[in-house]
Residue frames relative to the residue before (quaternion, step in Angstrom):
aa qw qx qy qz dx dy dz
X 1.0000 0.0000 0.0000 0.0000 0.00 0.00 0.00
X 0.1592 0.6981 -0.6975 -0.0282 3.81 -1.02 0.66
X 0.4396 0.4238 -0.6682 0.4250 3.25 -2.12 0.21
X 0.6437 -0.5154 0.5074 0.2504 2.46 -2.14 -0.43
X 0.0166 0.8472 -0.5147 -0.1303 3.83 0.21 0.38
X 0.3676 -0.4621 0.7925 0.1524 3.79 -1.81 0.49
X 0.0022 -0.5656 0.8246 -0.0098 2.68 -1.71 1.23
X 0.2082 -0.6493 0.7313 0.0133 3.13 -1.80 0.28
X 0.1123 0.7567 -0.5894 0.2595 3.39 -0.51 1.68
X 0.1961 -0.7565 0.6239 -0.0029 3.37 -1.63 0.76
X 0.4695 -0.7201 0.4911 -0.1408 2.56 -1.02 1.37
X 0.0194 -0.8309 0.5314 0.1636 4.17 -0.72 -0.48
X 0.2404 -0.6973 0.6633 -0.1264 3.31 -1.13 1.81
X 0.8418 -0.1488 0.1882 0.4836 3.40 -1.04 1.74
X 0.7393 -0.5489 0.2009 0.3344 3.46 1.10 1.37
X 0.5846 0.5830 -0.1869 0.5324 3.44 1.56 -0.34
X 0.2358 -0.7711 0.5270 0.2684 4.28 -0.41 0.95
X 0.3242 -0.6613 0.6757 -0.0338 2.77 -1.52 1.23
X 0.0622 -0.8054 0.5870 0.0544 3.77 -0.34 1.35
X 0.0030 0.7068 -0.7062 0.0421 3.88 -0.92 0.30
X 0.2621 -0.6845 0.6750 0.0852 3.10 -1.71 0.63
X 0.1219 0.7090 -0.6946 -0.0106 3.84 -0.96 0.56
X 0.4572 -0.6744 0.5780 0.0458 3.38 -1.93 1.04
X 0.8171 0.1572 -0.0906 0.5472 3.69 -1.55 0.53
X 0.8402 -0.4337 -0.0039 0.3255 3.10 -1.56 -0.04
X 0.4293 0.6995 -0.4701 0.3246 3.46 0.86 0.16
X 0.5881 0.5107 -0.3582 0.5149 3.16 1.55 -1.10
X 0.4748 0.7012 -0.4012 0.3492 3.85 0.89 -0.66
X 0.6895 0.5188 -0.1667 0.4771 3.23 0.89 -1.78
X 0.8429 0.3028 -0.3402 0.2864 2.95 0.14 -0.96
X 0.3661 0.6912 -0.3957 0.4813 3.69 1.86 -0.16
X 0.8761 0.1908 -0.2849 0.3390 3.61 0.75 -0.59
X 0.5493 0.5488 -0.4216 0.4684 3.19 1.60 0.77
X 0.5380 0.5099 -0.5303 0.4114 2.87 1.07 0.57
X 0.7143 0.5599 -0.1454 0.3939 3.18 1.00 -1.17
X 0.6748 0.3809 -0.3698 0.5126 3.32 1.34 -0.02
X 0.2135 -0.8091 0.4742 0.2737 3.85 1.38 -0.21
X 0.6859 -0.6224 0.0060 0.3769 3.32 -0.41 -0.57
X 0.1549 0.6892 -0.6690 0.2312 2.89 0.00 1.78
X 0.3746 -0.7683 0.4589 0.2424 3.51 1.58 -0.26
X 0.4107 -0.6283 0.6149 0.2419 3.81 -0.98 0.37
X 0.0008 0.6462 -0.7406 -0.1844 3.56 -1.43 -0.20
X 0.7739 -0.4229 0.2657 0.3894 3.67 -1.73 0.66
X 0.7332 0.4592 -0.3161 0.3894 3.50 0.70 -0.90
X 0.4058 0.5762 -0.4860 0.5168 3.97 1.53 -0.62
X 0.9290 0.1674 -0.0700 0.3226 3.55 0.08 -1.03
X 0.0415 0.8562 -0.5066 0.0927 3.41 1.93 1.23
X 0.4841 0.6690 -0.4760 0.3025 4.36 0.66 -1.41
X 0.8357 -0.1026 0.1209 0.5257 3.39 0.35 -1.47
X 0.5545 0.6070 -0.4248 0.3790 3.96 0.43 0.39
X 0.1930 0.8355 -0.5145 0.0047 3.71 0.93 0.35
X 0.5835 0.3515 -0.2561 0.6859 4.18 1.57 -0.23
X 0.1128 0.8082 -0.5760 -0.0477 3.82 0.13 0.34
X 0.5728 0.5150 -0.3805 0.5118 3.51 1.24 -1.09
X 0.7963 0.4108 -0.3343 0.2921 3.73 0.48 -1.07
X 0.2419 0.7554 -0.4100 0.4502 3.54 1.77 0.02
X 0.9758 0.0915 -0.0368 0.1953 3.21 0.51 -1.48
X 0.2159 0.7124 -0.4704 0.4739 2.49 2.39 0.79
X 0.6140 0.6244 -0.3231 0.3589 3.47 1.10 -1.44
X 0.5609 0.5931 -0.2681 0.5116 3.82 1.17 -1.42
X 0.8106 0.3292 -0.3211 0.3625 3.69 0.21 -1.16
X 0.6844 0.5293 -0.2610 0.4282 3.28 0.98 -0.94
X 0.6312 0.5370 -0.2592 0.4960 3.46 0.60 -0.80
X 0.8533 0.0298 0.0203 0.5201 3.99 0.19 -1.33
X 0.6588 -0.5581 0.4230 0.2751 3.56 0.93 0.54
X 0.3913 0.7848 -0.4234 0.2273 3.57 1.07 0.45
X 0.3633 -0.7203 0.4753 0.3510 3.64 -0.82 0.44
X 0.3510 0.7235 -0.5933 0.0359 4.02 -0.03 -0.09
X 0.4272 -0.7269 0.5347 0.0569 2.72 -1.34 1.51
X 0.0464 0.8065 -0.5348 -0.2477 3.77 -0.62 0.48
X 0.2048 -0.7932 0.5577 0.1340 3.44 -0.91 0.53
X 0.3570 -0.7025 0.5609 0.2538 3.74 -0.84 1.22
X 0.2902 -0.7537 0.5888 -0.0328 3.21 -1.55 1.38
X 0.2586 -0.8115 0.5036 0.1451 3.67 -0.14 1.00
X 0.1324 0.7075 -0.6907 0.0695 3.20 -1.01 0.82
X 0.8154 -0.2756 0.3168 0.3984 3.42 -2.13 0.66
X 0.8275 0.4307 -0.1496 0.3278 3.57 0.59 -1.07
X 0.7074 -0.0578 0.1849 0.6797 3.30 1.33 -1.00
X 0.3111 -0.5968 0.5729 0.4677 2.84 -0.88 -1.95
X 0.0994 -0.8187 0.5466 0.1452 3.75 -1.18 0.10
X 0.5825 -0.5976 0.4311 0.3431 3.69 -1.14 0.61
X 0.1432 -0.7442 0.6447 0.1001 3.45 -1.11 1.28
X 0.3720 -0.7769 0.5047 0.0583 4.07 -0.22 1.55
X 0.1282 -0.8019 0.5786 -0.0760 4.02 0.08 1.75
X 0.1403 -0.7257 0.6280 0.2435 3.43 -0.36 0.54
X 0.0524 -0.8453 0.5025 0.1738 3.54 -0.31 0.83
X 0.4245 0.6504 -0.3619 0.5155 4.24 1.44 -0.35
X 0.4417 -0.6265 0.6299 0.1250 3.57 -0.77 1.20
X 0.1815 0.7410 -0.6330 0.1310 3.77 -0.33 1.41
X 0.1884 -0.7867 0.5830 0.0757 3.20 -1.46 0.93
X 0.3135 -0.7286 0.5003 0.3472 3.91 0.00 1.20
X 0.0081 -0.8125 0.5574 0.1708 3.51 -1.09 0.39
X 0.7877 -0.0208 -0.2347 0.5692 3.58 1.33 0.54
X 0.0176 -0.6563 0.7141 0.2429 3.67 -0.66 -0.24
X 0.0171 0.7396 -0.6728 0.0059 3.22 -2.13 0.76
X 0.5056 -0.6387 0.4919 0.3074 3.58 -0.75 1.18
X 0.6618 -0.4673 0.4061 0.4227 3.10 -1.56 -0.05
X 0.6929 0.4921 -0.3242 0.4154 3.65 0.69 -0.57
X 0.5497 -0.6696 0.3363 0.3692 3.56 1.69 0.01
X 0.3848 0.6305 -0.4969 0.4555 3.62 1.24 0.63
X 0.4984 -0.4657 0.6578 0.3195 3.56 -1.14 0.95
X 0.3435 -0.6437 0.6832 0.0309 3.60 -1.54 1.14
């Protein structure tokens, strides 16, 4: 997928859906937290086009109230952030920039 795309997803507050729309790459992010459930994604899964992944989802929590868990991953080198969507989201549209349904 390139361009910018708009998603439109829902969510559920106190049992009640809660739709919201976010743009560009946040919308990216949050396409692959869904899609990775919880195994969660980490910056390098999504090196092509995620070069701010953590800020993706600073952008997700702050903005629509999202839970995403990050968990620190050890590794020989360091460690890196594994991104959990943990908020039950449901995608209800995606659209390119040119306004075609994706």
């Amino acid at each position: 997928m390139s361009g910018r795309i708009t998603i439109i997803a829902r969510t559920w507050e106190a049992g009640a859906p809660r739709e919201f729309e976010t743009k560009g790459q946040p919308a990216r992010a949050l396409l692959a937290l869904v899609e990775a459930g919880e195994h969660g994604v980490t910056a390098l899964e999504c090196s092509t086009w995620a070069y701010r992944l953590a800020a993706y989802c600073y952008d997700l929590r702050r903005d629509h109230g999202l839970a995403i868990r990050r968990d620190r991953e050890e590794h020989p080198g360091g460690w890196h952030g594994r991104h959990v969507l943990e908020t039950p989201v449901e995608i209800v549209a995606v659209a390119s920039a040119e306004g075609e349904a994706a």
